[in-house]
C-alpha atoms as one frame of an Amber mdcrd trajectory, in Angstrom:
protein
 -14.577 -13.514  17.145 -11.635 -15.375  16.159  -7.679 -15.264  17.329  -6.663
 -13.975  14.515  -9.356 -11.599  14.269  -8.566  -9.888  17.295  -4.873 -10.070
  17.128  -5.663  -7.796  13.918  -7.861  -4.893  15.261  -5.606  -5.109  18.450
  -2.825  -4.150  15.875  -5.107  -2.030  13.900  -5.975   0.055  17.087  -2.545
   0.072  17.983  -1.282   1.498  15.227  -4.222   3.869  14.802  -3.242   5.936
  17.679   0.519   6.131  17.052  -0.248   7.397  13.875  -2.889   9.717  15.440
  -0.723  11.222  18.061   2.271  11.005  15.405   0.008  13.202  12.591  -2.510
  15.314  15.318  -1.542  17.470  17.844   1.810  19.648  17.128   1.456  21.630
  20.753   2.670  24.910  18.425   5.668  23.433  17.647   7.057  23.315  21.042
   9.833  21.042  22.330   8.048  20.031  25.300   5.131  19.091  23.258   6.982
  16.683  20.597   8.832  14.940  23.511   5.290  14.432  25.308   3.829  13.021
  21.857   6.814  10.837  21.739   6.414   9.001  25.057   2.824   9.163  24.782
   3.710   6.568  21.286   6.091   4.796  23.285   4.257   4.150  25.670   1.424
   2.636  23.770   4.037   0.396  21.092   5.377  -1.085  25.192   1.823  -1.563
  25.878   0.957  -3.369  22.310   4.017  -5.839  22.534   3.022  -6.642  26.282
  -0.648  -7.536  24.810   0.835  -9.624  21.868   2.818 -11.882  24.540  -0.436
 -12.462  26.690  -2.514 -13.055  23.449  -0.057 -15.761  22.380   0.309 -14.420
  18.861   1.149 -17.413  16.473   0.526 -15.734  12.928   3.595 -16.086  10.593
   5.911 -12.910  10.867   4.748 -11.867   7.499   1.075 -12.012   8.447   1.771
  -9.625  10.913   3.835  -7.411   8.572   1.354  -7.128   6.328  -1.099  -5.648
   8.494   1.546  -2.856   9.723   2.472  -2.563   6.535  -0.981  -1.722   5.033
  -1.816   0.822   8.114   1.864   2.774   7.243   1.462   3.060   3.772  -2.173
   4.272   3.709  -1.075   6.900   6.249   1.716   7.697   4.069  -0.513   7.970
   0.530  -3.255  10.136   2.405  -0.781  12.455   3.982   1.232  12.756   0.737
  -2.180  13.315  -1.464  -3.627  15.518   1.809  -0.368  17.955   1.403  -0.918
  18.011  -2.257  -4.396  19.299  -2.124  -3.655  21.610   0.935  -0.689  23.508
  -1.892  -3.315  23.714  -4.433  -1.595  20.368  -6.396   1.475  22.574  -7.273
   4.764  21.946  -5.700   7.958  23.700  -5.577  11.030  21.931  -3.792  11.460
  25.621  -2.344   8.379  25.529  -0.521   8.092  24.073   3.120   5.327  22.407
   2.338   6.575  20.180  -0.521   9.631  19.833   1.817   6.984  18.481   4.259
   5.962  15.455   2.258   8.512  13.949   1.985   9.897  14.074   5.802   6.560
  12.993   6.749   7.041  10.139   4.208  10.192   9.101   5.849   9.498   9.723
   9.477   7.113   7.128   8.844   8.900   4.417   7.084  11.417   4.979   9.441
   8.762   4.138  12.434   7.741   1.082  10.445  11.380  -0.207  10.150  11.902
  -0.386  13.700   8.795  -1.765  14.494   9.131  -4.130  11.870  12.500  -5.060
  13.450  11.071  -5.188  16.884   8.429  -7.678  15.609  11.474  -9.851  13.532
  13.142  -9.994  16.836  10.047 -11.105  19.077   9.291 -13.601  16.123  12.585
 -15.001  16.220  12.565 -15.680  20.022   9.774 -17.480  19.742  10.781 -19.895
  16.896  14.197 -20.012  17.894  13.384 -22.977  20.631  11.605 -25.240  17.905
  13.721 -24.618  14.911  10.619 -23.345  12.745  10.623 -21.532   9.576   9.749
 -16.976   9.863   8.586 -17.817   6.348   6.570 -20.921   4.810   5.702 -21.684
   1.543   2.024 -20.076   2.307   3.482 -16.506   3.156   5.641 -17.069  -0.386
   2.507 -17.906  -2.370   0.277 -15.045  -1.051   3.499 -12.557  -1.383   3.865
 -13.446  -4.707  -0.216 -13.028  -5.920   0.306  -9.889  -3.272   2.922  -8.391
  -5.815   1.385  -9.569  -9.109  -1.091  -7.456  -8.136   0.444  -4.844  -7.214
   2.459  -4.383 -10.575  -0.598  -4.965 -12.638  -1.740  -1.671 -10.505   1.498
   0.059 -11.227   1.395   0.068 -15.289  -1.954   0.633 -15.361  -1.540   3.994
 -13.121   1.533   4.821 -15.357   0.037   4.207 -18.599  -2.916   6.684 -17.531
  -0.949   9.002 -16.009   1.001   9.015 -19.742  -2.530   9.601 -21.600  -3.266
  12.190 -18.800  -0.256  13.823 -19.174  -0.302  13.811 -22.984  -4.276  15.217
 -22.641  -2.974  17.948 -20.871   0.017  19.014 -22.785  -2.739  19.731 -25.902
  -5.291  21.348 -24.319  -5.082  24.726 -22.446  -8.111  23.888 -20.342  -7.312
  20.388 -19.282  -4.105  22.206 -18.089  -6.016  24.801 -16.044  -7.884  22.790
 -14.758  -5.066  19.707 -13.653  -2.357  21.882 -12.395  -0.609  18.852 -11.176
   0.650  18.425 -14.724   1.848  21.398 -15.237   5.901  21.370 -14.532   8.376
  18.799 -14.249   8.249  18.526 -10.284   4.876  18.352 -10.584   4.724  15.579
 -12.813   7.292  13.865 -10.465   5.041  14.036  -7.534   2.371  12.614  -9.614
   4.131   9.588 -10.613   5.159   9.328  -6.960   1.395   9.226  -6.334   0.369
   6.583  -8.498   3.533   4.222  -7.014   2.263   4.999  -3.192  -1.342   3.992
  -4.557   0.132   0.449  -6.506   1.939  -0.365  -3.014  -1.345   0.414  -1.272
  -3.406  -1.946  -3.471  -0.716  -4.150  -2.855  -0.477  -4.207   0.770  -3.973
  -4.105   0.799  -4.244  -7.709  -1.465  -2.015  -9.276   0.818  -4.090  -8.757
   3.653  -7.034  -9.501   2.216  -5.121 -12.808   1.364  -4.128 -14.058   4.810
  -7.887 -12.694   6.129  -9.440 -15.584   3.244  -6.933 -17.715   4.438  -7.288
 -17.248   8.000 -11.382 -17.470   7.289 -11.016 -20.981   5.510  -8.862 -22.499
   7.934 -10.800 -21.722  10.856 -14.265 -22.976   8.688 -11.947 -26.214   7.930
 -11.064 -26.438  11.711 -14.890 -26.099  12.407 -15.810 -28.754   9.940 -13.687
 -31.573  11.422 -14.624 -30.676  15.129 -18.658 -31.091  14.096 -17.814 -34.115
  11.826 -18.082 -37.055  14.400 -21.185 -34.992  15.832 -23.507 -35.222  12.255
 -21.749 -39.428  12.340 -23.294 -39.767  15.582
């Protein structure tokens, strides 16, 4: 297995169980409880940064972004999508539950922020002493594909969503039986939907992009170490 290989499922573990003690157990609600699932996710975000150092991660600080990234959002499109089903696809900003989504939306990107910031700030100490670039003109590239990709994703979800939407509006039983579409809010939430699912596909590309890259360099590295081997 490869550096870079593990230095990803360490971070995919990692962030696996914050966001399984951050979406599992709720202890009834209890103060006690929260702080214990709190400390418990401190604790293993200390642990995670202590493992980084000894591993001697040297991935760009974008590389490593992107796989945070893509764990965060997917946790943030299934939870969204999970609430909808759970209130039958029909939301009312009265409701708790619709309430719900989006603090559980923003507890999370606020948890990625600061550990996005705590990785900027490791990143920079590191780089500081040799004057090196956080981003080259690789991470640019692969960004760039990254968010073509993502767009294309985005008007294709909105332009079916419209045709949905306008299926719906003539046809009693396409309503009944998509109640998503049936109100304003509704509609709102669906849109909101099909922009978590673009970013997904997004974040998603641009991992998939540093993986190939990753893959080819090591096969390149591998090539020139066995070269003078097949001369001899």
């Amino acid at each position: 297995m490869s550096h870079n290989t593990r230095l990803f499922l360490v971070d995919l573990v990692a962030l696996l169980i914050v966001l399984g003690l951050y979406l599992g157990p709720d202890f009834g609600g209890s103060w006690l409880g929260g702080i214990l699932v709190f400390a418990a996710i401190g604790a293993t975000l200390y642990g995670w940064i202590l493992l980084h150092r000894r591993l001697g991660d040297t991935r760009s600080l974008n590389e490593q972004l992107s796989g945070i990234g893509l764990v965060f959002v997917a946790a943030i499109t299934l939870s969204f999508f999970w609430g909808l089903h759970q209130l039958g696809w029909q939301t009312d900003l009265n409701e708790p539950g619709t309430r719900a989504l989006g603090w559980n939306a923003v507890t999370l990107l606020i948890g990625y922020w600061i550990l996005s910031a705590v990785i900027e700030q490791q990143q920079r100490g590191l780089l500081g002493a040799g004057g090196e670039a956080m981003e080259d003109e690789r991470d640019r590239d692969i960004n760039a594909r990254a968010a073509s990709v993502g767009y294309t994703a985005l008007i294709i979800g909105v332009i079916a969503l419209i045709m949905i939407i306008k299926i719906a509006a003539g046809s009693t039983f396409v309503g009944r039986e998509i109640p998503l579409f049936d109100t304003p809010i509704n509609i709102a939430h669906a849109l909101i939907g099909v922009l978590l699912l673009a970013t997904l596909i997004e974040c998603a590309t641009e991992v998939w992009l540093y993986r190939r890259d990753a893959v080819g360099a090591e096969d390149d590295a591998a090539d020139a170490a066995d070269a003078p081997k097949v001369k001899a």
